[in-house]
Phi, psi and omega in degrees: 000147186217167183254139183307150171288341168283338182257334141317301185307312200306327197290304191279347173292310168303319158326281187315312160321295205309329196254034143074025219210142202277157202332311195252009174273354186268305192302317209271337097041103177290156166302124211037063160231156197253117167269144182253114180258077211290150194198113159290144192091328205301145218230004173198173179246098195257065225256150188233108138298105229247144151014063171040061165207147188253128133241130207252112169244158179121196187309105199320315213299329195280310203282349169264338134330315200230054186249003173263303215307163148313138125336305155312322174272314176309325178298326188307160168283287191323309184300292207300324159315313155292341159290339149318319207258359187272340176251343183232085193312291226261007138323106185265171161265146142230047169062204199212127217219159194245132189267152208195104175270154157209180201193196202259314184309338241222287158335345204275125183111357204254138210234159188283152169246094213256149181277162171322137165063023165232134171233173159273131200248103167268014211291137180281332170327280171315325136325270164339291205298333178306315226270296180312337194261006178247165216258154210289286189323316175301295164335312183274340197289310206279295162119343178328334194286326162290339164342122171276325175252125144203149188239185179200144184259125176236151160315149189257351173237116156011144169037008193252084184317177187237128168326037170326155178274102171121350203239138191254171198290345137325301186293328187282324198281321158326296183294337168277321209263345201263349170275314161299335166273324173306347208090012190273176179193157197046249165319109173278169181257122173243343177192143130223187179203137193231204140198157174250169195268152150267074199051038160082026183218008189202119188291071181306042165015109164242139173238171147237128154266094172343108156343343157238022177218039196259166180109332175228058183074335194321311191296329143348274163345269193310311177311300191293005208261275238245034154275331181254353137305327170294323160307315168277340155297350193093002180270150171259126186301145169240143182228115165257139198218113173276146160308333164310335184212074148330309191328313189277017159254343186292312195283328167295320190280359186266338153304352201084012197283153152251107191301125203257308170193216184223199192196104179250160193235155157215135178267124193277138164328135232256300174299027189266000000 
């Protein structure tokens, strides 16, 4: 699968904003060569990797640091991350994640697949209750609290857990009373996913699954929603998947997302 030459420009158009850059410089750009995006003030350390083209963003004084290193190094977290920290001790990472599009051509046949005994829920209730019951970090990773669009994959009977194949009625009855002890009530919550916009043209995509029901197609699911909704806004879906969870490229690429480059981040001290 490959992505249309219009949604690649759209791509590298959005890019070019967000890192502050005139509209046509990541596209006008040779292939593998690296832009340097200098920002007084700038609040991260940025390196962004688009259709083999580079941008290394953020405080010209750090980007005059790191004007030898390699692109292969810099992409790593620890380099950009100790080049951070020779101007900032208290400069974090937030790691380092592979960027992923989809487009309408990439979509086409593909339609949501909802397990048994699940529907979709736009209710914002059923959202909360995910949202509260899930571990703080998958919450903040998935980005859903910011969402402009999300929807959650619910039990289709009111308190009632859902039935895996294979799994036996002890075990299912475990998993409703372990639901029931979190504090859900009617409708159980098993996944969502949203995305929020981007400079009016790009669908950022999140998903979250409740810690006790992953594993099994929900995010899937839950994901092809508000992926083809986004699609039908006139938005290109983005899927960002840090290395840390493989899964979560596994799942994007099971969606049709196509990997476009990556994105390692270091967050700077705000008095930096």
């Amino acid at each position: 699968m490959h992505l249309t030459e219009q949604t690649q420009s759209i791509i590298q158009l959005v890019w070019s904003r967000m890192l502050k850059l005139p509209d046509d410089r990541i596209e006008s750009a040779p292939a593998g060569s690296r832009i340097e995006a200098g920002e007084d003030g700038a609040g991260a350390l940025m390196l962004v990797r688009l259709f083999d083209r580079t941008v290394l963003y953020g405080p010209p004084e750090l980007l005059a640091r790191a004007h030898g290193l390699p692109d292969a190094q810099l992409v790593q977290e620890s380099t950009l991350l100790d080049v951070a920290r020779q101007h900032d001790v208290s400069a974090r990472s937030l790691g380092q994640a592979e960027l992923l599009y989809g487009d309408q051509a990439s979509y086409t046949g593909l339609a949501p697949l909802h397990p048994e005994g699940t529907v979709v829920s736009h209710e914002s209730e059923h959202l909360d209750a995910l949202l509260t019951h899930s571990p703080a970090d998958d919450v903040a990773l998935s980005g859903l609290r910011k969402a402009e669009w999300a929807a959650t994959l619910v039990t289709e009977q009111p308190g009632q857990p859902v039935v895996h194949r294979g799994t036996s009625a002890e075990a299912e009855g475990q998993s409703g009373n372990d639901a029931a002890a979190a504090g859900f009530s009617g409708h159980l919550p098993l996944a969502g996913a949203g995305w929020e916009v981007w400079h009016h043209m790009l669908g950022h995509v999140g998903v979250l699954t409740h810690p006790q029901h992953r594993m099994r197609g929900y995010a899937a699911s839950i994901a092809s929603v508000a992926v083809q909704e986004a699609l039908d806004e006139g938005l290109i879906p983005q899927w960002r998947a840090a290395l840390s969870s493989p899964g979560s490229a596994r799942l994007a690429r099971s969606l049709s997302f196509v990997p476009a480059g990556s994105q390692t981040t270091v967050v700077l001290s705000p008095e930096q």
